[in-house]
C-alpha atoms as a printed R data frame, in Angstrom:
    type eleno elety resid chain resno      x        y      z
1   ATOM     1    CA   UNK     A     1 18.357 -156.169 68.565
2   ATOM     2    CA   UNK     A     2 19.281 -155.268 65.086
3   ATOM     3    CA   UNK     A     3 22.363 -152.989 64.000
4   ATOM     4    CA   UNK     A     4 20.992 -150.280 64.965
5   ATOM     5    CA   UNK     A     5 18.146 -148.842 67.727
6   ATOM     6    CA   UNK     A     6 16.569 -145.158 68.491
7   ATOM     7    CA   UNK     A     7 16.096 -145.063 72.187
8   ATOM     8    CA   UNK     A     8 13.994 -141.746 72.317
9   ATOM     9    CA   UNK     A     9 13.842 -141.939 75.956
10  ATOM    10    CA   UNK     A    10 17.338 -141.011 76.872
11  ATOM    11    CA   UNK     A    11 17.249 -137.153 76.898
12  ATOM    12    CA   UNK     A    12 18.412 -134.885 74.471
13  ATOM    13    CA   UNK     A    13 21.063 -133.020 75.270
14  ATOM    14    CA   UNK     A    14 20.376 -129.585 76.053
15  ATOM    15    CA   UNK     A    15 20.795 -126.435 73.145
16  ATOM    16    CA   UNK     A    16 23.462 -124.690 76.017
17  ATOM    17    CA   UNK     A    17 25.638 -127.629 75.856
18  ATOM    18    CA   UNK     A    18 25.391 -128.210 72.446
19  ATOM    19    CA   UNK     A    19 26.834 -125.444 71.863
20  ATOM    20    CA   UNK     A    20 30.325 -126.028 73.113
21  ATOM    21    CA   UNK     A    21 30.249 -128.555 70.543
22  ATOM    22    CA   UNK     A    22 31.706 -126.982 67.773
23  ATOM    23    CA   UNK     A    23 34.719 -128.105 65.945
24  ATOM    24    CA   UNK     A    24 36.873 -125.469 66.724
25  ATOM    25    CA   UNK     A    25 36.376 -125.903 70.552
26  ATOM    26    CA   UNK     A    26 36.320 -129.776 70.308
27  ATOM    27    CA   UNK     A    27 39.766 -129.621 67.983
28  ATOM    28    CA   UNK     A    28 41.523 -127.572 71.136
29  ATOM    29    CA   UNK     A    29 40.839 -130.827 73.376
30  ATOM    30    CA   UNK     A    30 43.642 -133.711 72.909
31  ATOM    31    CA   UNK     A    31 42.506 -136.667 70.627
32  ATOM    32    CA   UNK     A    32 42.235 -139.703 72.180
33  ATOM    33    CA   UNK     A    33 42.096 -142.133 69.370
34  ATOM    34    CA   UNK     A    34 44.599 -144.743 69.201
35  ATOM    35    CA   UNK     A    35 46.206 -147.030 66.717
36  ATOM    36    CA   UNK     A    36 46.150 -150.670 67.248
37  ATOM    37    CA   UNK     A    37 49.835 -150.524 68.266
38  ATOM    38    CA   UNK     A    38 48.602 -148.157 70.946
39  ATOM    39    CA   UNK     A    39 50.379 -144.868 69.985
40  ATOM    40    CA   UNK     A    40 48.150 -141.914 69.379
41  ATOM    41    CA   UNK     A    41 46.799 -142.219 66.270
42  ATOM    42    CA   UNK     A    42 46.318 -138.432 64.368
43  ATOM    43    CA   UNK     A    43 44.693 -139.265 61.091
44  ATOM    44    CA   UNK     A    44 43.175 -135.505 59.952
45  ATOM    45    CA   UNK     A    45 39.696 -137.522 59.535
46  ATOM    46    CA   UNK     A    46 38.740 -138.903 62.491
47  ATOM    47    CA   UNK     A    47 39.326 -138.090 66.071
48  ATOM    48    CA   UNK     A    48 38.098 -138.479 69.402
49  ATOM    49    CA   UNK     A    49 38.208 -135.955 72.094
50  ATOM    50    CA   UNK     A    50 36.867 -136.001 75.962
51  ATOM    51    CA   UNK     A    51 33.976 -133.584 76.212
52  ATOM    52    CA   UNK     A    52 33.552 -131.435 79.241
53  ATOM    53    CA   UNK     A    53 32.929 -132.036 82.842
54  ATOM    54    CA   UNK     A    54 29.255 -130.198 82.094
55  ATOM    55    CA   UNK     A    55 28.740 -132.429 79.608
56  ATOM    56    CA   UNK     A    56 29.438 -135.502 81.598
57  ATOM    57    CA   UNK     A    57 27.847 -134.458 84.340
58  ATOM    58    CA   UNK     A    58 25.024 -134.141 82.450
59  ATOM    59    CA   UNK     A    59 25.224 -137.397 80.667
60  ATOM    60    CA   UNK     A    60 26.815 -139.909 83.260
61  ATOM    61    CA   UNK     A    61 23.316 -140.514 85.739
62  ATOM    62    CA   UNK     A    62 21.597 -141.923 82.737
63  ATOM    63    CA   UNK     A    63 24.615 -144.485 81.959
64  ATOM    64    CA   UNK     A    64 26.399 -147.768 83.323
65  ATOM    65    CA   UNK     A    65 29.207 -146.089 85.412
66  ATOM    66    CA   UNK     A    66 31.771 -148.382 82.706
67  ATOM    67    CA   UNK     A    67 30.716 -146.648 80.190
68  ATOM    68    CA   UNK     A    68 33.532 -143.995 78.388
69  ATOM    69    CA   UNK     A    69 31.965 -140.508 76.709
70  ATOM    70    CA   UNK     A    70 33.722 -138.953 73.814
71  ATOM    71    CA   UNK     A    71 32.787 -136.012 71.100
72  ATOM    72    CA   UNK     A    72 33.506 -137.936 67.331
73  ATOM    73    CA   UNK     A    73 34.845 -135.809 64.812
74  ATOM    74    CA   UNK     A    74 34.589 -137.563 61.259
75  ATOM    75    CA   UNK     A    75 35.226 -135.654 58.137
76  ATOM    76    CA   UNK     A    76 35.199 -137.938 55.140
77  ATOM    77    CA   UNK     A    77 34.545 -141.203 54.404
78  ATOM    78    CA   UNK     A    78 36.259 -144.047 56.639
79  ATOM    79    CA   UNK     A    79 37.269 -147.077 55.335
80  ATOM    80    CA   UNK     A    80 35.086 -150.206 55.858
81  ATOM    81    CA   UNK     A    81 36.027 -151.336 59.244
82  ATOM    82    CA   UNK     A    82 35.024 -153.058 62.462
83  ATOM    83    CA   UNK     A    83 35.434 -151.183 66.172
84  ATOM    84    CA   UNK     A    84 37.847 -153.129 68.526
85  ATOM    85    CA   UNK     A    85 37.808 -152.350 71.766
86  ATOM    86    CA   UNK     A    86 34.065 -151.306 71.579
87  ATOM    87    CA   UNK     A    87 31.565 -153.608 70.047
88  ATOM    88    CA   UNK     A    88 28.395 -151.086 70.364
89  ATOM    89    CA   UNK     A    89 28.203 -147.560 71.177
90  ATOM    90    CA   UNK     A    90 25.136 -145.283 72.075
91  ATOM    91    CA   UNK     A    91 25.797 -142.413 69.547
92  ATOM    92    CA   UNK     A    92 23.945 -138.793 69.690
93  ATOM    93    CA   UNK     A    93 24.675 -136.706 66.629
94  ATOM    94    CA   UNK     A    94 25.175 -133.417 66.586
95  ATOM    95    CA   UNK     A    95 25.747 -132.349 63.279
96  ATOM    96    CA   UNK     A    96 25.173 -135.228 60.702
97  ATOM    97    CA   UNK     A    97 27.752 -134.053 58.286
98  ATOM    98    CA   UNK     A    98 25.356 -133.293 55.271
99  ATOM    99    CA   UNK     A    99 21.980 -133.964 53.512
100 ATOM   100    CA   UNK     A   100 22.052 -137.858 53.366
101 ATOM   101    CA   UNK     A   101 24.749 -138.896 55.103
102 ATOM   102    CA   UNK     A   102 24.211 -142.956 55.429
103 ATOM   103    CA   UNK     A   103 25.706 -145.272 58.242
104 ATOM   104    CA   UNK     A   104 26.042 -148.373 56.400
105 ATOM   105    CA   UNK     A   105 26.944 -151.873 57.718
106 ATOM   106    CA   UNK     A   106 28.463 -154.824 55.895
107 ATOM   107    CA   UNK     A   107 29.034 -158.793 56.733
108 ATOM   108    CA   UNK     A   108 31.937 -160.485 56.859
109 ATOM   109    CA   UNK     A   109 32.530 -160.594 52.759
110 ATOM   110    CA   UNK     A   110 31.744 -156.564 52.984
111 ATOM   111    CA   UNK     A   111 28.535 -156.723 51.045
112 ATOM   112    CA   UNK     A   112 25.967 -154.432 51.895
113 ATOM   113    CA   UNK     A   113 23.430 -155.436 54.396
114 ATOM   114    CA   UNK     A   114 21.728 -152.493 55.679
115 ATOM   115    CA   UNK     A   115 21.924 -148.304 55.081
116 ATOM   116    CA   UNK     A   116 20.242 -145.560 57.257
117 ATOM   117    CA   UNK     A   117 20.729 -142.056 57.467
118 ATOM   118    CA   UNK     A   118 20.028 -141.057 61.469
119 ATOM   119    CA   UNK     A   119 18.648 -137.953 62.197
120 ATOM   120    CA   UNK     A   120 20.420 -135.523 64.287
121 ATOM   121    CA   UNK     A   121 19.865 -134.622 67.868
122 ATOM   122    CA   UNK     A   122 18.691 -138.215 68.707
123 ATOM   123    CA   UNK     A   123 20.340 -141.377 70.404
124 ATOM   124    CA   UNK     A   124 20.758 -144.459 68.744
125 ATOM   125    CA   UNK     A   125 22.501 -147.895 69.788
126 ATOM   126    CA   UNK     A   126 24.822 -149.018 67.469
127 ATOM   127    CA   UNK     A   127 26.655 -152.682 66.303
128 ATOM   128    CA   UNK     A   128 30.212 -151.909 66.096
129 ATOM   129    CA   UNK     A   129 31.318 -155.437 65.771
130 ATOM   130    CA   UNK     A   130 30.163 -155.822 61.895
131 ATOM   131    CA   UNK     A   131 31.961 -154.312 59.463
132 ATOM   132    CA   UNK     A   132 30.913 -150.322 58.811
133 ATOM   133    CA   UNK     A   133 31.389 -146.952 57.733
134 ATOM   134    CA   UNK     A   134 29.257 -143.844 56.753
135 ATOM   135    CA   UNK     A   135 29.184 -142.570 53.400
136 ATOM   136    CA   UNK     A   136 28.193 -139.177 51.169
137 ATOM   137    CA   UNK     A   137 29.457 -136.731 53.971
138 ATOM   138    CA   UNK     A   138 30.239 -133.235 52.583
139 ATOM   139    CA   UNK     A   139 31.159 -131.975 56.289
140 ATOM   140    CA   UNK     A   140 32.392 -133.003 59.729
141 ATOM   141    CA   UNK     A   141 30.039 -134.750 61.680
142 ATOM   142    CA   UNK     A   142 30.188 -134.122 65.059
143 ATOM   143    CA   UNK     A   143 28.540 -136.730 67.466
144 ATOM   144    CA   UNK     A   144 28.578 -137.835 71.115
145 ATOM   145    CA   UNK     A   145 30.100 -141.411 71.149
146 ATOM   146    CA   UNK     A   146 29.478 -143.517 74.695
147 ATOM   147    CA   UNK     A   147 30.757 -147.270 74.606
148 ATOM   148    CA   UNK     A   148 32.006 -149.307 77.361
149 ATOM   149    CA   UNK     A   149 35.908 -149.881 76.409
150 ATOM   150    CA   UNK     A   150 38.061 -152.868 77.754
151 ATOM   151    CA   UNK     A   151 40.375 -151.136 75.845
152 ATOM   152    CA   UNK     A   152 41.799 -148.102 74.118
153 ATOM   153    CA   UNK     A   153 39.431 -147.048 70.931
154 ATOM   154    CA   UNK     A   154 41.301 -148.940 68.062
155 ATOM   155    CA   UNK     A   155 40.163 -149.744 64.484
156 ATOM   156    CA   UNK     A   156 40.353 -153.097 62.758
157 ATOM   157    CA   UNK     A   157 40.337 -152.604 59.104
């Protein structure tokens, strides 16, 4: 498997839950991410928030019953950095965050070694344990995060 796979036969989330996924509605839920010294970590760019029971009730048949479902809220670039606590995640995106936003992956020397930009309103398995970030977004990007978690979310940058 490479750094990234579409897996078209998971189902799309349907248009009446999508739209409780907005940023102000997401925003009014507590954010969940944490720092690696395991305080809540409230950086204005990034934040992770539990989505609603609808949501995963909707979302939980069709995944391992380990497996952890957040809404992502990213608004500018990240730094280059590795996931701890999560070394893949299945990611849906709501809202990509502009025209040609890229997720782009590095190795361990942080050279580039590959670049997509995935469409919205589709699921794709991601590789969280190489070095990554996303790149050229103009607004927040808004996507459904599931990962199995050993741990709190942290960041290794």
């Amino acid at each position: 498997m490479g750094l990234y796979t579409h897996y078209p036969d998971l189902p799309d989330l349907p248009q009446n839950l999508v739209n409780q996924i907005t940023e102000e509605n997401v925003r009014t839920t507590i954010n969940t991410f944490n720092h690696p010294d395991g305080e809540n970590y409230e950086i204005p760019w990034y934040s992770l928030h539990q989505p609603s029971s609808a949501i995963i009730d909707y979302l939980s048949p069709h995944f391992a019953n380990n497996m952890r479902i957040k809404i992502q809220l990213i608004t500018r670039e990240l730094l280059i950095h590795k996931d701890k606590g999560r070394a893949a995640s299945f990611d849906y995106i709501i809202k990509s965050g502009g025209e040609n936003v890229s997720t782009v992956w590095f190795d361990d020397d942080k050279n580039e070694i590959e670049r997509v930009v995935l469409p919205e309103k589709q699921w794709y398995f991601l590789d969280l344990s190489k070095f990554h970030n996303i790149y050229d977004i103009t607004e927040t990007r808004i996507a459904i995060t599931i990962f199995e978690s050993t741990e709190t979310e942290l960041v290794e940058l």
